[in-house]
C-alpha positions as CSV (number, residue, x, y, z in Angstrom):
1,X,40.7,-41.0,8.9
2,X,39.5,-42.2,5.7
3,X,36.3,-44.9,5.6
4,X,35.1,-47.1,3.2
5,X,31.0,-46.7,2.5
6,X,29.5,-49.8,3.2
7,X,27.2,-49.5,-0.4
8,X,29.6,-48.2,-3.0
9,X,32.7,-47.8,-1.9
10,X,33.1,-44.0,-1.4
11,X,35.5,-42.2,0.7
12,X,34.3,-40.4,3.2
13,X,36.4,-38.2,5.8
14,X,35.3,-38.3,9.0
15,X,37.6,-37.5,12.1
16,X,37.4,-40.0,15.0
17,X,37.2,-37.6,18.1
18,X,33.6,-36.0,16.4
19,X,30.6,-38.4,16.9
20,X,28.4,-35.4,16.1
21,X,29.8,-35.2,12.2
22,X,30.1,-39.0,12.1
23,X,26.0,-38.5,12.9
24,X,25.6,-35.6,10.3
25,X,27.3,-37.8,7.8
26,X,24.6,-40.4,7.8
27,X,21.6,-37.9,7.7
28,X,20.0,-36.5,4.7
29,X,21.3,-33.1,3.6
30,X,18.3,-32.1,2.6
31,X,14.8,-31.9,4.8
32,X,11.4,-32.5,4.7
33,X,9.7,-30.0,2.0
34,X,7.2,-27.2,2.8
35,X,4.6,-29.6,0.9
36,X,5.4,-32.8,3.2
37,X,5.8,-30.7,6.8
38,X,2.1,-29.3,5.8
39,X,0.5,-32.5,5.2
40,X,1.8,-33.9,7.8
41,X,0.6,-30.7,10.5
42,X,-2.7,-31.0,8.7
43,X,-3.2,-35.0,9.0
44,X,-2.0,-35.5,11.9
45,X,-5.0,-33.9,14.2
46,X,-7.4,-35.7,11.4
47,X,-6.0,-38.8,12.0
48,X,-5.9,-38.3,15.6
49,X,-9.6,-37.2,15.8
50,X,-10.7,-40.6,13.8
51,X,-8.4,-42.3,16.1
52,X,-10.7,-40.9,19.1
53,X,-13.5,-42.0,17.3
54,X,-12.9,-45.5,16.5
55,X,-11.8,-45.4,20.2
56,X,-15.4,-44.0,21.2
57,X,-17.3,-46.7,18.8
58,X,-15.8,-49.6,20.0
59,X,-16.5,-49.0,23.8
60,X,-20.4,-48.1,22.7
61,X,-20.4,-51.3,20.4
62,X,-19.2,-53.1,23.7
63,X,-21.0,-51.5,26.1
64,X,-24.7,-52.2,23.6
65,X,-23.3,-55.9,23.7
66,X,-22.7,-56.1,27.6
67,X,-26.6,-54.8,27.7
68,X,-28.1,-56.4,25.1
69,X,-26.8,-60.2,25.6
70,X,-29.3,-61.0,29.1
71,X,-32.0,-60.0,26.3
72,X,-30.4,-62.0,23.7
73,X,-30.3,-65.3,26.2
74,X,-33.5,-64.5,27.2
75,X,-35.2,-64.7,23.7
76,X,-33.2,-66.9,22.0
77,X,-35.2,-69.7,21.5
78,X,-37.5,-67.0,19.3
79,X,-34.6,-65.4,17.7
80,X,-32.6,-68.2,16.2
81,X,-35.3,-70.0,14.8
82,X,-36.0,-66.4,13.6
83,X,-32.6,-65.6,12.3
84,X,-32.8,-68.7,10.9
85,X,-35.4,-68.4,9.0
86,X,-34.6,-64.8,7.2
87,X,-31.3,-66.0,6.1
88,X,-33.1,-68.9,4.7
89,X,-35.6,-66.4,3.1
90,X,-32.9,-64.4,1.8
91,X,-30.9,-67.1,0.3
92,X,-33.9,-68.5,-1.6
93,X,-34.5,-65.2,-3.4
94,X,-31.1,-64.8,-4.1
95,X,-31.1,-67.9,-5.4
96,X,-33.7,-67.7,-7.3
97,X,-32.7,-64.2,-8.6
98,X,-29.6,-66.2,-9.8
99,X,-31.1,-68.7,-11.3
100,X,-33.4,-66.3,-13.2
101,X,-30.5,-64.1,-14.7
102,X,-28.5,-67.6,-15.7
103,X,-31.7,-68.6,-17.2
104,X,-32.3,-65.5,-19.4
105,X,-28.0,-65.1,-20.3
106,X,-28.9,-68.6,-21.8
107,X,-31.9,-67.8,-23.6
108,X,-29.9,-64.7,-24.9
109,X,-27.1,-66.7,-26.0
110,X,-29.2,-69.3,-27.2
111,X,-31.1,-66.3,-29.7
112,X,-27.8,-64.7,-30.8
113,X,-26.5,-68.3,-31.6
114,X,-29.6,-69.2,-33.6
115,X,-29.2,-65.6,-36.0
116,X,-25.9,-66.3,-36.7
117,X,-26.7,-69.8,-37.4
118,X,-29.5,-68.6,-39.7
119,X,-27.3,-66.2,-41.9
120,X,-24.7,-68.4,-42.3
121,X,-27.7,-71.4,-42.9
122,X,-28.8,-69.2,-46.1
123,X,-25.4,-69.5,-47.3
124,X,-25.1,-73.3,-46.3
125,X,-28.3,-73.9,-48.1
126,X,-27.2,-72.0,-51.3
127,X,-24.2,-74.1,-51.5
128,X,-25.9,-77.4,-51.3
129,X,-28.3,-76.2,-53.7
130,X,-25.4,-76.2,-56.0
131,X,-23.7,-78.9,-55.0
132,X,-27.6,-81.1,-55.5
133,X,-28.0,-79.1,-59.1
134,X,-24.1,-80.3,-60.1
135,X,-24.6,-83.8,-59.0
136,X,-27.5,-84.4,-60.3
137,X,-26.5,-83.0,-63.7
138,X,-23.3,-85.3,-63.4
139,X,-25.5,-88.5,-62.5
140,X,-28.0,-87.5,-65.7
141,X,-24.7,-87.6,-67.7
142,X,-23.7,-90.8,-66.4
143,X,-27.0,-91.7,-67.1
144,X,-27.0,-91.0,-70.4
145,X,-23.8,-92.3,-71.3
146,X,-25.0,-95.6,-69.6
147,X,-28.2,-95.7,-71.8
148,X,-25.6,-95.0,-75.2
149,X,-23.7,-97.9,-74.0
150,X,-26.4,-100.2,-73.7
151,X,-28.2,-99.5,-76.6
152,X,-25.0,-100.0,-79.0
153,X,-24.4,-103.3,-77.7
């Protein structure tokens, strides 16, 4: 009995009274490579192992807790005004450390502004020096024109 593939549209041949080839049909031809079968034999005890591990840390992290919080009531009105504290402590000098290292980006931008601005100010001042030394030679022109015009009248 012929069936249609449910993705492209293949024939397939499969006889009806066989569920084992109907099975075989769907499975890969091909299995797992020497490469994959070894990684997996290999990681599978190390994965297990930090499994166990994680497994051991969390009951001694619960177990420390279950001890430690009678001590942690107990001296909690010294150890939050404590904790308190250091992270205030700690967020002032990281503050402050932040601060510092915005204040010297600026200066160094600032500097590295102020160069560029002074070799392109050489050229600037070049340029109106020429532009002061044509104008001034066009208004003593002007001038002198004006002075020929008023003396022939």
């Amino acid at each position: 009995m012929a069936e249609q593939h449910p993705r492209g549209g293949h024939q397939q041949q499969v006889q009806v009274g066989h569920p084992t080839e109907a099975i075989k049909s769907l499975l890969p031809q091909k299995g797992p490579s020497k490469s994959q079968v070894l990684a997996v034999v290999t990681l599978f005890p190390v994965g297990g192992a930090l499994l166990c591990l994680a497994g051991l840390i969390l009951a001694g992290t619960l177990t420390g807790l279950a001890l430690a919080t009678p001590v942690f009531l107990l001296f909690s009105p010294v150890l939050v005004p404590a904790a308190l504290t250091i992270a205030l402590a700690v967020t002032g000098f990281l503050t402050s450390g932040a601060f510092g290292i915005m204040a010297l980006s600026s200066l160094s931008w600032i500097i590295n502004y102020m160069r560029r601005m002074r070799g392109s100010a050489g050229e600037q001042m070049e340029h109106a020096k020429r532009r002061v030394q044509d104008t001034s030679g066009y208004m003593g022109q002007r001038v002198g024109q004006k002075i020929q015009e008023t003396a022939r009248t």
